[in-house]
C-alpha positions, 0 to 999 in steps of 0.5 A: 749913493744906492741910487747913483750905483742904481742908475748907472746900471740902468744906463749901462742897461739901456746902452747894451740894450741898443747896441743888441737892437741895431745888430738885429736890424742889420742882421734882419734887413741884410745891411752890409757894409758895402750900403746893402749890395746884397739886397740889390743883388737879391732884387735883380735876381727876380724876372720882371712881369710880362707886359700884358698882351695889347687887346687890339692887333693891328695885323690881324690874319683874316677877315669877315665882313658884314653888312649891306650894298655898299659892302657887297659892291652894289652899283660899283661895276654894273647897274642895280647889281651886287660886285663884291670884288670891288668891295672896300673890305674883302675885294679883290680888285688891284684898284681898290686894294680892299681892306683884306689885301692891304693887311694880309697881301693879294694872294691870302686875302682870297682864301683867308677873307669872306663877304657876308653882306646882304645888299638891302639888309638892315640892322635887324639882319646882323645877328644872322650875318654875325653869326656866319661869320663867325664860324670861319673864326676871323681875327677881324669882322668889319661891320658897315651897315645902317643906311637902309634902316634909314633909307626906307620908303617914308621918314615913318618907316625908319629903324626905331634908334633903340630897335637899331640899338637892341639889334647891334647888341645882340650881334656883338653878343652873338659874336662873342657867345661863337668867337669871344677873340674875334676883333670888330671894326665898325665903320660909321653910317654914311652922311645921306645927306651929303651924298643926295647934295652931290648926286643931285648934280647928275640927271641920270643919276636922279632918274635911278633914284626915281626907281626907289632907292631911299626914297626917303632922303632921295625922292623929289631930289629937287624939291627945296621946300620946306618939307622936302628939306625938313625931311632930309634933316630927319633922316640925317639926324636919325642917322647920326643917331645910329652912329651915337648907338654904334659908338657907344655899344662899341666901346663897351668891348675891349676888342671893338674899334669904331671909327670916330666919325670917319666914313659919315665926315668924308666927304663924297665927290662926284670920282666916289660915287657909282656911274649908274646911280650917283649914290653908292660908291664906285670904285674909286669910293670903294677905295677911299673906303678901305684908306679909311678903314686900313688907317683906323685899323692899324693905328696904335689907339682907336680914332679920337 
């Protein structure tokens, strides 16, 4: 009988003991008796996080550019001279309708967009472009350059691509030391090769080439010997090299936007290229230039 008496009260024990726990919980996670209204009340009381600010802005309120001949309009309105209001990035002209005048209007693109770009220059050049242009504190540099390390007098002259490499890394770090901000699009080297394959159906056109220009894809533009073709391939794979570099520097920064590809795949005609030397844009190239580059810059995400 001891015993029985004694577990009674062990399992009266147990019983009150669990009654005690279940009331502290309730208590504790704020149980009601509406199904825990309270603690939902108390959530929606709390502001959401704000989303994080995009890394690229696809309105950006002022440009520079940087680069070379194609940039400063070379060949577009005159023979063997510099045009930059025809330039793809920062013109002026009604017919180009330049990058800076589709994204900001004609009236602030001229006072709110500048031309850096050296005709002839190279990619050891840029660290000193990027540099001036950085101190106008654009929301946006366009950068076009590579086809003069390419384009030199013989295929042994050409930009080493790890030279080209170290170069185009200490612009974007020269930039980012003056304007860490600033958003850079990178457009891709032209195919060379293509455009020798379609100005090379221009008799005046070869006879301008013959006074130097790239020289290295351009020179005997009729040879279709073995060596001459050998050549142009390697001038073509170094370029194509260029743009593996300019790809992937490019993508090492939040703020960088390259563009796939896009410039070196279109494909040139004859109604693109200069009157005067069938090899820089003309107006109307100049034009498909900034689609490009207008395109790419304002797309939600960059080029696949």
């Amino acid at each position: 009988m001891p015993e029985r008496s004694s577990c009674r009260r062990a399992r009266r024990y147990a019983v009150t003991l669990t009654a005690v726990v279940a009331a502290g919980a309730a208590v504790l996670t704020g149980c009601t008796s509406d199904g825990g209204e309270a603690a939902r009340d108390a959530s929606a009381t709390r502001s959401p996080a704000p989303a994080p600010a995009p890394a690229w802005d696809v309105r950006p309120a002022s440009i520079a550019a940087v680069g070379d001949s194609i940039t400063r309009g070379f060949d577009a309105c005159s023979v063997l001279a510099d045009c930059p209001e025809v330039s793809w990035a920062t013109g002026t002209d009604g017919a180009v309708r330049s990058l800076a005048v589709r994204l900001l209007g004609a009236s602030k693109a001229a006072s709110h967009s500048w031309n850096h770009a050296v005709s002839g220059a190279r990619m050891a050049q840029l660290p000193e472009q990027m540099a001036q242009a950085a101190k106008e504190r654009p929301e946006l540099i366009t950068v076009m350059i590579g086809a003069n390390d390419a384009c030199r007098d013989s295929v042994r002259l050409m930009t080493p691509v790890e030279d080209f490499r170290a170069s185009f890394e200490a612009s974007v770090r020269q930039l980012r030391a003056a304007a860490p901000k600033t958003q850079i699009y990178v457009s891709s080297v032209p195919d060379l090769k293509r455009l020798w394959s379609t100005g090379r159906e221009n008799p005046l056109g070869k006879q301008i080439w013959k006074l130097g220009i790239c020289r290295s894809m351009l020179a005997d533009a009729d040879d279709m010997g073995s060596a001459a073709v050998a050549r142009r391939e390697a001038v073509r794979a170094r370029v194509m090299a260029y743009n593996d570099v300019l790809r992937e520097v490019c993508a090492r920064d939040e703020r960088c936007r390259y563009d796939g590809g896009a410039v070196f795949d279109y494909r040139f005609t004859g109604k693109q290229l200069s009157e005067w030397d069938w090899f820089h844009p003309g107006r109307n190239g100049q034009a498909r230039l900034a689609e490009i580059a207008y395109r790419n810059v304002t797309a939600a995400g960059p080029p696949a």
